[in-house]
Structure formats: C-alpha cells, structure tokens
LUMDORO-375658 format. One record per residue: residue number from 1; residue in one letter; x negated, z negated, y negated of N, C-alpha, C, CB in turn. Coordinates in steps of 0.001 Angstrom, whole numbers, plus 500000, padded with zeros to 6 digits. Glycine has a CB too. Layout:
REM residues N
{num=NUM&residu=a&nx=X&nz=Z&ny=Y&cax=X&caz=Z&cay=Y&cx=X&cz=Z&cy=Y&cbx=X&cbz=Z&cby=Y};
...
END
This chain:
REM residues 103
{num=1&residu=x&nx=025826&nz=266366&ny=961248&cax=025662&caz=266929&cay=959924&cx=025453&cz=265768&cy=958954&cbx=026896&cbz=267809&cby=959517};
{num=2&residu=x&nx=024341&nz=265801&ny=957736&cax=024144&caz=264913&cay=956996&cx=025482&cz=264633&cy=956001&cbx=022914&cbz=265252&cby=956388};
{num=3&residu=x&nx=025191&nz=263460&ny=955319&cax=026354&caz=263249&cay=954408&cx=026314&cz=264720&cy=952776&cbx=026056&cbz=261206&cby=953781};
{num=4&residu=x&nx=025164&nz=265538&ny=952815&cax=024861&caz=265929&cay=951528&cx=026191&cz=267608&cy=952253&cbx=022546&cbz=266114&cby=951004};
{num=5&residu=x&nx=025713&nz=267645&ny=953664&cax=026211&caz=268859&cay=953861&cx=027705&cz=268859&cy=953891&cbx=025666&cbz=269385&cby=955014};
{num=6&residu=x&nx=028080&nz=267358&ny=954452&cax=029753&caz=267237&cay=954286&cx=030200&cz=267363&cy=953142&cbx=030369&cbz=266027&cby=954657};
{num=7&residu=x&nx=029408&nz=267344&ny=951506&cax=030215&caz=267532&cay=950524&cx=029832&cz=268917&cy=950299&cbx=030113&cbz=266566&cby=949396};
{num=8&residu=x&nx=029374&nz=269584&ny=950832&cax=028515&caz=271257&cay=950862&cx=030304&cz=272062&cy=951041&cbx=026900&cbz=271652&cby=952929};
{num=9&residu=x&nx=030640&nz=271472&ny=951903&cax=032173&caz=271973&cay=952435&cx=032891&cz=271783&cy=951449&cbx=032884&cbz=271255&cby=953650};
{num=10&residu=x&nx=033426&nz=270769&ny=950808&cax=034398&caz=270316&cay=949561&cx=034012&cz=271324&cy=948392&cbx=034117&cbz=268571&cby=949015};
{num=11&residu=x&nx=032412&nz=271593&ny=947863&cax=032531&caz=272677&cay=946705&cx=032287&cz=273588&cy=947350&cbx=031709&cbz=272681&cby=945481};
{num=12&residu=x&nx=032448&nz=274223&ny=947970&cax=032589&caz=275710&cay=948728&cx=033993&cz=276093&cy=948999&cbx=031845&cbz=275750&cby=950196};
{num=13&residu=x&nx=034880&nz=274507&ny=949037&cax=036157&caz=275183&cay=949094&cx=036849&cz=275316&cy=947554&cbx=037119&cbz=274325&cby=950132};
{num=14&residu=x&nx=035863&nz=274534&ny=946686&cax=036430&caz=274756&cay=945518&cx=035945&cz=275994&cy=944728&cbx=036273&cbz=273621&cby=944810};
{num=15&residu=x&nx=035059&nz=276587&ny=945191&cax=034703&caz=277467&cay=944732&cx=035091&cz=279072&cy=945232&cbx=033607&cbz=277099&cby=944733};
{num=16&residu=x&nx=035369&nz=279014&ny=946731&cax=036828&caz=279653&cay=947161&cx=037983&cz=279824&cy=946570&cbx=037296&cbz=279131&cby=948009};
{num=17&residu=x&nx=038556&nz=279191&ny=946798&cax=040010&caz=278736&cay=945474&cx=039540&cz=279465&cy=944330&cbx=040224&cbz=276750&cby=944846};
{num=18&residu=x&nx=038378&nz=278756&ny=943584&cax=038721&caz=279738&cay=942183&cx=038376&cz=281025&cy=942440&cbx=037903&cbz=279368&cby=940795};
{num=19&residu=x&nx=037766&nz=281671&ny=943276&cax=037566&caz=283190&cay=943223&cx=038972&cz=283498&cy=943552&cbx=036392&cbz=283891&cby=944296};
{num=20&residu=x&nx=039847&nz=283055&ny=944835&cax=040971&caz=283429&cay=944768&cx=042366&cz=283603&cy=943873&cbx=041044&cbz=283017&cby=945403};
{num=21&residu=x&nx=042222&nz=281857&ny=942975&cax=043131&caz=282245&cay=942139&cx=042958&cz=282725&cy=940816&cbx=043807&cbz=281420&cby=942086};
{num=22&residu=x&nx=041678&nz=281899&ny=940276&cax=041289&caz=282542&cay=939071&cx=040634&cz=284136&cy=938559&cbx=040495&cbz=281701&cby=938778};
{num=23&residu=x&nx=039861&nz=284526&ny=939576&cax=039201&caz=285727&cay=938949&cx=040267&cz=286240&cy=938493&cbx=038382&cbz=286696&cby=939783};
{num=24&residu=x&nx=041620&nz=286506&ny=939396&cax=042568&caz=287814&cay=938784&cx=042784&cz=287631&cy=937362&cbx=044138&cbz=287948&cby=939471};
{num=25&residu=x&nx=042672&nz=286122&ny=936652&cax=043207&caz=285655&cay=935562&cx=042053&cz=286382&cy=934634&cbx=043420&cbz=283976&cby=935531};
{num=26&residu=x&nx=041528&nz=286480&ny=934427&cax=039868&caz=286542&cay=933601&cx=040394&cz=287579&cy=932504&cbx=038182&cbz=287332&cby=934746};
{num=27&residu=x&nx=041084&nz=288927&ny=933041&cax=041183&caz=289998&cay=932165&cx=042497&cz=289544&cy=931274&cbx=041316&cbz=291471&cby=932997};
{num=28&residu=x&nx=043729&nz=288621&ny=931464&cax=044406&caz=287885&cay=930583&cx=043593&cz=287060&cy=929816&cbx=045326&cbz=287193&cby=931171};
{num=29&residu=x&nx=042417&nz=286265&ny=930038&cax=041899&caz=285178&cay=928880&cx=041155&cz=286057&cy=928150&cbx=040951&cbz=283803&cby=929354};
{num=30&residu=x&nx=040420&nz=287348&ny=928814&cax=039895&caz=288346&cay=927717&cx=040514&cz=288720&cy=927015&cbx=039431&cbz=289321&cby=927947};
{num=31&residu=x&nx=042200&nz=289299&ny=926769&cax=042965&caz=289570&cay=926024&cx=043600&cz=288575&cy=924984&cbx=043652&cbz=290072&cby=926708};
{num=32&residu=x&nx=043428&nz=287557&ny=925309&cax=043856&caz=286313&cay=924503&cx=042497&cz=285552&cy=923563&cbx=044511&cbz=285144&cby=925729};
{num=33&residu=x&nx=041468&nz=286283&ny=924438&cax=040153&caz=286107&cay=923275&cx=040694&cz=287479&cy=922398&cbx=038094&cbz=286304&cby=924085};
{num=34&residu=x&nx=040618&nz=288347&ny=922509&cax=040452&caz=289065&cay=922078&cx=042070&cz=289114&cy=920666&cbx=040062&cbz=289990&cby=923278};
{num=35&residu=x&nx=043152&nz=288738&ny=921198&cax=044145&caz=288050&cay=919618&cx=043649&cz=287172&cy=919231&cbx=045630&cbz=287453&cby=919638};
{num=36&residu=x&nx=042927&nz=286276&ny=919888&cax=042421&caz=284804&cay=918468&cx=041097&cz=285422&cy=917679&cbx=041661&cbz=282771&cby=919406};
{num=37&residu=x&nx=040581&nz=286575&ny=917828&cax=039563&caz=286668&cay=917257&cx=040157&cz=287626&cy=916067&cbx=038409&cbz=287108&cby=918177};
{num=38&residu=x&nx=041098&nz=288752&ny=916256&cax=041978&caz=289155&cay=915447&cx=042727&cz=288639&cy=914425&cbx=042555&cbz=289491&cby=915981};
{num=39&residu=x&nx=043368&nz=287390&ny=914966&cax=043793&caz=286514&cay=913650&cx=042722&cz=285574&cy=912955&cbx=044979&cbz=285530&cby=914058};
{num=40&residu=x&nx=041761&nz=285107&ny=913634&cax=040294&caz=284754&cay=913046&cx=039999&cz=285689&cy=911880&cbx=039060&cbz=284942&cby=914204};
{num=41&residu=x&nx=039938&nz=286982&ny=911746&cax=039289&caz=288047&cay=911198&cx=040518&cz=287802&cy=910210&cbx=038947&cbz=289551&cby=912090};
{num=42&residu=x&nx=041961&nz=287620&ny=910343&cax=042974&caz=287660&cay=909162&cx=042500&cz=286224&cy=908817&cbx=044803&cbz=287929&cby=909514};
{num=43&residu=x&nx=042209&nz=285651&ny=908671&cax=041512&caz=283835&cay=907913&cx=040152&cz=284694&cy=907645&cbx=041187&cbz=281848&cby=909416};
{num=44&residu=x&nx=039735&nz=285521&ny=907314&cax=038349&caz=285730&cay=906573&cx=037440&cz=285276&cy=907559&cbx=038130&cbz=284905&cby=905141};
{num=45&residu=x&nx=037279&nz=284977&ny=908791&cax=036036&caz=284784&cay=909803&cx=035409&cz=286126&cy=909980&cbx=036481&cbz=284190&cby=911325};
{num=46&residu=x&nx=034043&nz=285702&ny=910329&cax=033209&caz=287091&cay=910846&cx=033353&cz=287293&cy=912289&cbx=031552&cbz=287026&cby=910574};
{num=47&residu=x&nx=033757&nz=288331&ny=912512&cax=034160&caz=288039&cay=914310&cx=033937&cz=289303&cy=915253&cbx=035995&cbz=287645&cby=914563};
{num=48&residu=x&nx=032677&nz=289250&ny=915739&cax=032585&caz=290250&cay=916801&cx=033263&cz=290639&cy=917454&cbx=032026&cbz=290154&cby=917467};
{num=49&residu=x&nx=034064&nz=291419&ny=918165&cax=034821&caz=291913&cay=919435&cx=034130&cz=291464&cy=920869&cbx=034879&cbz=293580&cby=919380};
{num=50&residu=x&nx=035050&nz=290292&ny=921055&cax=034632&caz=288879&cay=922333&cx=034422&cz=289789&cy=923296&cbx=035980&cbz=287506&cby=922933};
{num=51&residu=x&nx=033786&nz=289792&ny=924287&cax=033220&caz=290894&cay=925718&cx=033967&cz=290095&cy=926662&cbx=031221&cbz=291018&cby=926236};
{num=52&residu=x&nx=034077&nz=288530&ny=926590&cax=034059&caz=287988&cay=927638&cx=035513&cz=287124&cy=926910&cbx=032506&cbz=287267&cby=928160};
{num=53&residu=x&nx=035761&nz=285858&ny=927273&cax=036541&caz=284821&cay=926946&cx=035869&cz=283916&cy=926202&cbx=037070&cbz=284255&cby=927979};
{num=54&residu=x&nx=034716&nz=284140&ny=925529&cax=033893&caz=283261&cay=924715&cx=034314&cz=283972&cy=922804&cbx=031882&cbz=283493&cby=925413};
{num=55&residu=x&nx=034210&nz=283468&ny=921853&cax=034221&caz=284018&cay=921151&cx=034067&cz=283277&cy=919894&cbx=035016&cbz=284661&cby=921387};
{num=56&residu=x&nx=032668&nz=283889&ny=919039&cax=031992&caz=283732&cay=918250&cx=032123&cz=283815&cy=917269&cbx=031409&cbz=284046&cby=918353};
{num=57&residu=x&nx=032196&nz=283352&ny=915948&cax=032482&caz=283737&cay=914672&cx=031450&cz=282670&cy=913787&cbx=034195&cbz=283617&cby=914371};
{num=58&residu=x&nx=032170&nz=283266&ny=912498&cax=031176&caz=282931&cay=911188&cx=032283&cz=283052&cy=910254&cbx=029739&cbz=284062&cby=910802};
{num=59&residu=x&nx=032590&nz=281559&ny=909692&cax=033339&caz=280939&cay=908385&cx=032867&cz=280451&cy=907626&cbx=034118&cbz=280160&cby=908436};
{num=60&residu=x&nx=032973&nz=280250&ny=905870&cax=032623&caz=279265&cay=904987&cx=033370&cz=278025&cy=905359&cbx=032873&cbz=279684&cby=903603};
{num=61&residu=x&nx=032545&nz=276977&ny=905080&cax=032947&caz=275954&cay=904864&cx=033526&cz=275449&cy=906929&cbx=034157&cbz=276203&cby=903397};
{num=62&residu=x&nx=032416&nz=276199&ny=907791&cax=033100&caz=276400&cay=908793&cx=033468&cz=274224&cy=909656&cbx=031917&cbz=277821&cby=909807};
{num=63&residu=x&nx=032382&nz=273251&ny=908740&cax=032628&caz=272131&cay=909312&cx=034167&cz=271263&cy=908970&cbx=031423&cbz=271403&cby=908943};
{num=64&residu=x&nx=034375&nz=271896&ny=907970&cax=036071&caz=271813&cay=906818&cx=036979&cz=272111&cy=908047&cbx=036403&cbz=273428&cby=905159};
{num=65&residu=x&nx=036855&nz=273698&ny=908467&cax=037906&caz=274646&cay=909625&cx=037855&cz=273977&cy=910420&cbx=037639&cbz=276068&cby=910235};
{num=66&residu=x&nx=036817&nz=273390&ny=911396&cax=036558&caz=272763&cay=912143&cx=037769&cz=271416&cy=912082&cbx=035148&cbz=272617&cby=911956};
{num=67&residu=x&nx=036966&nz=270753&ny=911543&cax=038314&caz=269521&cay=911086&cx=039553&cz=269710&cy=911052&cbx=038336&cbz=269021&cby=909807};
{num=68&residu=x&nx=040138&nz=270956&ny=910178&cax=041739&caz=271268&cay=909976&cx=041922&cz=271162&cy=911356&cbx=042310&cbz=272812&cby=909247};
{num=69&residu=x&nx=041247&nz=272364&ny=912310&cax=042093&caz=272740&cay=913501&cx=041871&cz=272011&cy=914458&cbx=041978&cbz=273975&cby=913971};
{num=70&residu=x&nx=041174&nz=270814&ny=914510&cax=040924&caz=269210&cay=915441&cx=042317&cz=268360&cy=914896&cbx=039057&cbz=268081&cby=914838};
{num=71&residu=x&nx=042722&nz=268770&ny=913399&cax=043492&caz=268130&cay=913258&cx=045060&cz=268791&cy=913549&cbx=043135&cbz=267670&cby=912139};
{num=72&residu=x&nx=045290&nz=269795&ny=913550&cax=046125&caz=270491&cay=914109&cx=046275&cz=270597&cy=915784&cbx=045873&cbz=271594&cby=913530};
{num=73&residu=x&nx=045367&nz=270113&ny=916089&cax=045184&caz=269856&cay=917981&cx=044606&cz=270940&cy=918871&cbx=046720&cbz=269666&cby=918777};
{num=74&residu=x&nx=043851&nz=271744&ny=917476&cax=042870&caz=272998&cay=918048&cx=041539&cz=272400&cy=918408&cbx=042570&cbz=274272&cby=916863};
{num=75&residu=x&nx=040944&nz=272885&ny=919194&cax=039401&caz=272347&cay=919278&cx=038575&cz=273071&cy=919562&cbx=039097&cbz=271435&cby=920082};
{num=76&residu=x&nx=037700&nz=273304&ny=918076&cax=036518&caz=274772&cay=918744&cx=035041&cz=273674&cy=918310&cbx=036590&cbz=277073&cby=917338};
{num=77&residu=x&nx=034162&nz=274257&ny=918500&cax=033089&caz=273847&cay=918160&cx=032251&cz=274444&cy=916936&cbx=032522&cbz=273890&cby=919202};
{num=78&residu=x&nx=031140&nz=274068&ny=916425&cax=030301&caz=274742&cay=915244&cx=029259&cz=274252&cy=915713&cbx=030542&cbz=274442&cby=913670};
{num=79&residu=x&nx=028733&nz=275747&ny=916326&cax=027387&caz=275594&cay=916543&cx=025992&cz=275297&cy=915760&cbx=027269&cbz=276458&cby=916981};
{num=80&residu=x&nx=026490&nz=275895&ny=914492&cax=025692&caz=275760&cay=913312&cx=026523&cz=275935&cy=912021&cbx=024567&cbz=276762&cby=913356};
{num=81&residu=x&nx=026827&nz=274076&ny=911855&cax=027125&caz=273925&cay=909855&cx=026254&cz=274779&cy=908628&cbx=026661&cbz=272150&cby=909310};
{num=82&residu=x&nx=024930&nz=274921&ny=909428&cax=024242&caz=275883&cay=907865&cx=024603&cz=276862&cy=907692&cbx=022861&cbz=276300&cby=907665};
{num=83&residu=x&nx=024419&nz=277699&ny=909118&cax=025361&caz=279321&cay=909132&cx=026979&cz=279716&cy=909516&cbx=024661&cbz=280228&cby=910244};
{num=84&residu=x&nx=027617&nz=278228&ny=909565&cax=029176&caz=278398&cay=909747&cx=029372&cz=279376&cy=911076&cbx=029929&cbz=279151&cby=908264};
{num=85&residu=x&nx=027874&nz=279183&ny=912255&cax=028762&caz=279925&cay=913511&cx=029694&cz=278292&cy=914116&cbx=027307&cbz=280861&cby=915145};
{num=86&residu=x&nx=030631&nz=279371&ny=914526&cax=031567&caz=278037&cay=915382&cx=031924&cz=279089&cy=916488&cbx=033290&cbz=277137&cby=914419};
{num=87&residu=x&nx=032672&nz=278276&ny=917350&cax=032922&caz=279084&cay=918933&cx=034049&cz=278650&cy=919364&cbx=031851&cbz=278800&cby=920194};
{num=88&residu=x&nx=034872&nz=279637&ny=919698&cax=035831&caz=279199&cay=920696&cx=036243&cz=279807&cy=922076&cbx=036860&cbz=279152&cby=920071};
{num=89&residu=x&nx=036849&nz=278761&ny=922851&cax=036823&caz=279589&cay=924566&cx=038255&cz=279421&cy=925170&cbx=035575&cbz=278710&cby=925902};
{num=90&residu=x&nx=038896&nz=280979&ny=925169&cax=040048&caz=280911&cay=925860&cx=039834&cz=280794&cy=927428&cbx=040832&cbz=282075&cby=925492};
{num=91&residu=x&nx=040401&nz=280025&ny=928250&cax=040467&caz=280045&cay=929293&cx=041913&cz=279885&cy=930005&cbx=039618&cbz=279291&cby=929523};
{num=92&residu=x&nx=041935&nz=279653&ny=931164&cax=043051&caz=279541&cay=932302&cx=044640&cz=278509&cy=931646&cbx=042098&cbz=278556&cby=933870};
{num=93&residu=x&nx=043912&nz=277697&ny=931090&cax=045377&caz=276551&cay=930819&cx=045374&cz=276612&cy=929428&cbx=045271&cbz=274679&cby=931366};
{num=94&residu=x&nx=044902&nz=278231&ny=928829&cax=045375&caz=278448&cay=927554&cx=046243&cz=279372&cy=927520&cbx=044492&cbz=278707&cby=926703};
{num=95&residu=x&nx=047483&nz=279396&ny=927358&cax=048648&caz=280844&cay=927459&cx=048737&cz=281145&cy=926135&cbx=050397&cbz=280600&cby=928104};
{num=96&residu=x&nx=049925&nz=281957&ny=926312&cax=050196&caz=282702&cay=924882&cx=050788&cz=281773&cy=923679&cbx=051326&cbz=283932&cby=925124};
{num=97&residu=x&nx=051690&nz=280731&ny=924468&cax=051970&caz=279945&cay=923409&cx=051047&cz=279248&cy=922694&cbx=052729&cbz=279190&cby=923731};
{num=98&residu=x&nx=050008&nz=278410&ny=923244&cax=048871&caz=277711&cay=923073&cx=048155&cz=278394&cy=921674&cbx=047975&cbz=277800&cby=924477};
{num=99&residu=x&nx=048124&nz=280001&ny=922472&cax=047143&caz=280508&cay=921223&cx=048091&cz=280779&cy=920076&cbx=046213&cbz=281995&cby=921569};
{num=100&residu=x&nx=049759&nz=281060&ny=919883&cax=050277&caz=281448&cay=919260&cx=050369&cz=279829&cy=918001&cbx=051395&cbz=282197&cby=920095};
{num=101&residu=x&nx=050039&nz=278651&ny=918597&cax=050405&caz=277880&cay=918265&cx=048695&cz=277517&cy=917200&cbx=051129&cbz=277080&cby=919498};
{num=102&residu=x&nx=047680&nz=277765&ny=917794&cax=046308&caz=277750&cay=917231&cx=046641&cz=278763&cy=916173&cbx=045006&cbz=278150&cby=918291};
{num=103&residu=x&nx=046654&nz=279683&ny=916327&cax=046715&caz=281022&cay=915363&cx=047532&cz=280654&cy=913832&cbx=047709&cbz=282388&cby=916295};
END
C-alpha cells in the first residue's frame, strides 16, 4: 500500500469517531444557537431563527460589538462592516456556561 493510502486510514478513522461521538451532539449546539440568537435579538441584533449551529445577524456599529466581545473573550466574526452582518458558530466545546458567559 502507498504512503498516500496509509494516511487514507488515519482520516477515515477520524472521521468515524466524529460520526460516532459528535453527530448525537448537533441537536444540543442547535439549541444553544438557537439561545445566543435570542439574547442577540435582546441587544437589538437582527437575527434569523439559526436552522443549523451557524448563526447570522445584523448590528449597528457591528465592527465596535465585534471588538467588545473579542474583548470580553467572545469571538464572532463580521462578515460585512458596511451591512453590520457578523456570524457566530456554536459548536461541541461550547456548553451552556460558555454561552451563558458570552450572553
């Protein structure tokens, strides 16, 4: 077997693993998108109802927010300073405290 196929094995087992441990997790980070976008909406953000663990919004002054919550030890992104979209993504090694602590 070539050297490309011996690492063929290593992400196949990593990609095993996460179907095993992570998928079950998915419908908890949807629910935890789904409170940060709720208290988003209490701070005056524009905020769709997240489908997934991604979640989208629209703030004034969203490169300002940005900064506070980098400086608070939050970290979302702004996709666009002209239209104040910014984004944030709950995932796996974000729990309840994490978000209670962002919020």
């Amino acid at each position: 077997v070539g050297g490309s196929m011996r690492q063929a094995r290593v992400l196949a087992a990593a990609g095993l693993f996460a179907l095993k441990e992570n998928l079950p997790k998915l419908p908890s980070d949807a629910a935890r998108a789904g409170r940060l976008a709720a208290g988003l909406r209490a701070l005056g953000a524009e905020v769709p109802e997240p489908p997934t663990n991604l979640v989208y919004f629209k703030i004034k002054n969203a490169p300002e927010f940005v900064a506070a919550a980098a400086a608070a030890g939050v970290r979302l992104s702004c996709v666009s300073a002209a239209t104040g979209l910014c984004r944030a993504v709950v995932h796996l090694q974000i729990g309840d405290a994490e978000l209670d602590r962002a919020l």
